[in-house]
matplotlib code that plots the C-alpha trace (Angstrom):
import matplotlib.pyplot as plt

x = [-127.5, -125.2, -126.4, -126.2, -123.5, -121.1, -120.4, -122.9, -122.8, -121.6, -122.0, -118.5, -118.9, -116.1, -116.0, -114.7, -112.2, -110.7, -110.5, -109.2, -105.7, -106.0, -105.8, -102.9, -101.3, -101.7, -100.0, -102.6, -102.5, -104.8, -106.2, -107.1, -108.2, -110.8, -112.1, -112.5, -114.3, -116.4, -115.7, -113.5, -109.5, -109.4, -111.7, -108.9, -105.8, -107.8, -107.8, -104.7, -103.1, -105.2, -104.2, -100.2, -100.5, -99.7, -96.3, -93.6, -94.2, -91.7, -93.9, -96.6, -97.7, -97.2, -100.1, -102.1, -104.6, -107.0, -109.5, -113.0, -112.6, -110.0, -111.4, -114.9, -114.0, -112.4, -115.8, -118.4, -121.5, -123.1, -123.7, -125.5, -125.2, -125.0, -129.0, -127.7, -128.6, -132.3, -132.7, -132.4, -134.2, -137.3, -137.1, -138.7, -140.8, -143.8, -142.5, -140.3, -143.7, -145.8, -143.2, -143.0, -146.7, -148.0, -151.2, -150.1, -146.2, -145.2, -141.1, -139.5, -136.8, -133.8, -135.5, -136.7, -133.4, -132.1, -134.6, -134.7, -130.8, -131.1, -133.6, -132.2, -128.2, -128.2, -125.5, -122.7, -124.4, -126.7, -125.9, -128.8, -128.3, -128.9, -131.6, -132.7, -132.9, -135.7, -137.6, -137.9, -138.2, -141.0, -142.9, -142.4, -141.6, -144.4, -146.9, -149.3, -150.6, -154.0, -155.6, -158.5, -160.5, -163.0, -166.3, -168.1, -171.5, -174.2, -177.2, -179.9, -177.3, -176.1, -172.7, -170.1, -166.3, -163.5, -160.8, -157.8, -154.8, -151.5, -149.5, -145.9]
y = [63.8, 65.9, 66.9, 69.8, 69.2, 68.4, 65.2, 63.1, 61.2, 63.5, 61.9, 62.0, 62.5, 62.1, 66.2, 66.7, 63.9, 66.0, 69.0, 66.9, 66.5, 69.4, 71.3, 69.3, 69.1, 73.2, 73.2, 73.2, 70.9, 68.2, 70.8, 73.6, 71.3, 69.7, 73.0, 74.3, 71.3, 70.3, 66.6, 65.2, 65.3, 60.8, 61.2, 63.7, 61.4, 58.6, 59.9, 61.2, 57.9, 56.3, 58.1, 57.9, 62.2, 61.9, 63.3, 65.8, 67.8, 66.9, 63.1, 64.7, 65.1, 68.7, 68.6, 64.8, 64.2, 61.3, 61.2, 60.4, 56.9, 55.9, 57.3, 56.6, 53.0, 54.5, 56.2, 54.5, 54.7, 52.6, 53.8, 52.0, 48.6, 45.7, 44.4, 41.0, 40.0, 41.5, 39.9, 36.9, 37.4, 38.3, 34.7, 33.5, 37.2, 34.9, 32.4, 35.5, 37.2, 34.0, 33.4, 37.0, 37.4, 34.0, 34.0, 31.6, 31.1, 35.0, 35.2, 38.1, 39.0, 37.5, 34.5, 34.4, 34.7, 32.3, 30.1, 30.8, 31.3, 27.3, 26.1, 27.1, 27.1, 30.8, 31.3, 31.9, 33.8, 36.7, 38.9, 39.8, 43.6, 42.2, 40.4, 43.7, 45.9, 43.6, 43.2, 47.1, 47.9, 45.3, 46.4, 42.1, 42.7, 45.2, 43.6, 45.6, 45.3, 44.8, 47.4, 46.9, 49.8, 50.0, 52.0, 52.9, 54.6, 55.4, 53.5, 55.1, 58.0, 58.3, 59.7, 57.3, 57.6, 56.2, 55.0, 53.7, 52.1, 54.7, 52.4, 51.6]
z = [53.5, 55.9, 59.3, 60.7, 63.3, 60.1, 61.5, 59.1, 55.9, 53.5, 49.6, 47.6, 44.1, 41.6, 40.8, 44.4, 44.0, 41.7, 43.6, 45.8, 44.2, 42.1, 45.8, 46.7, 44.1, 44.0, 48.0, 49.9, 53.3, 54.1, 56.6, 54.2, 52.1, 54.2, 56.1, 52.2, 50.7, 53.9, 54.6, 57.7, 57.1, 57.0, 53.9, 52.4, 53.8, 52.1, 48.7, 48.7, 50.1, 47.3, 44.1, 45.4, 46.5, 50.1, 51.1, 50.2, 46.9, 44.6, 44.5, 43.4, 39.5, 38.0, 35.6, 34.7, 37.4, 37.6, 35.2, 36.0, 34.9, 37.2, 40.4, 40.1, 41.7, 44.4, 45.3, 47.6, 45.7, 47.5, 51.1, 54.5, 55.4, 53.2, 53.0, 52.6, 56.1, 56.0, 52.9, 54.6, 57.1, 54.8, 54.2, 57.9, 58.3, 59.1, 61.7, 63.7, 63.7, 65.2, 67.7, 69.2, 68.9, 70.2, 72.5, 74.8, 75.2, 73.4, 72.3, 73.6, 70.3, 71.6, 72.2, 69.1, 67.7, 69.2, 68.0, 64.3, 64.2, 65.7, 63.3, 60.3, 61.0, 60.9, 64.1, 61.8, 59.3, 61.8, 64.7, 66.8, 66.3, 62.5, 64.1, 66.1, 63.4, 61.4, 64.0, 64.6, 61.1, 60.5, 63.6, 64.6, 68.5, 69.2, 72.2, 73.0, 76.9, 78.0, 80.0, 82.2, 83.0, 85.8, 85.7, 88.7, 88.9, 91.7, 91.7, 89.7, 88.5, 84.8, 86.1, 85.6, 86.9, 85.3, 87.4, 86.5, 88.3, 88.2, 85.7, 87.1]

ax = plt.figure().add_subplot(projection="3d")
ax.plot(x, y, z, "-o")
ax.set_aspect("equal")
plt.show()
């Protein structure tokens, strides 16, 4: 899940938690520790700060680390954004789509938002980038624009020429 410019999402797992304050605990800084192990030098502050081994060395424990137990709460397993608001907005799939994709008076999305987030008392509850982000993922906002093509042709001559407007 990490990129290649090592400034992605980078999974935490409770083994390198560990080595974590093992390495501190051994002397190594917050620097060493993070060009060693790969992840930014917040994630390592945040550890440390969280099992009590951030500061001079005599605070630190000389032997009795964490075990797995009590820092596998400390761990985000559960990465991404909360699906709470998608969820929710799975609810009224049907009427987004029939307002952005009406024949006669078409939505544009943040019109549409606006109108469902009105409807059903949603104001407090959505923000349109919530609002956004459906509505890309379920392909809702996509209109597609008519194109007229003109064919012209001599008389009597089965050669026909397309022409077409240059599209601005």
């Amino acid at each position: 899940m990490e990129t290649d410019s090592g400034m992605g999402y980078k999974r935490l797992i409770t083994m390198d938690v560990t080595e974590i304050l093992r390495r501190k605990r051994d002397g190594q800084s917050i620097s060493e520790i993070s060009e060693a192990l790969g992840y930014d030098r917040k994630t390592i502050r945040k550890y440390l700060i969280t099992f009590g081994m951030l500061g001079n060395s005599d605070n630190l424990p000389s032997d009795n680390l964490p075990d797995a137990a009590s820092i596998q709460p400390s761990i985000n397993v559960s990465p991404g954004r909360p699906k709470d608001k998608q969820e929710l907005l799975l609810l009224y799939k049907q009427e987004i789509e029939d307002l952005v994709t009406d024949k006669h008076n078409p939505l544009k999305p943040k019109s549409a938002f606006e109108v469902i987030c009105q409807r059903h008392d949603l104001t407090a509850q959505l923000s349109y980038s919530s609002f956004k982000r459906f509505v890309r993922k379920h392909h809702l906002g996509k209109r597609h624009k008519e194109i007229t093509c003109r064919f012209e042709h001599e008389a009597a001559s089965q050669r026909y020429r397309l022409i077409m407007p240059n599209a601005a």
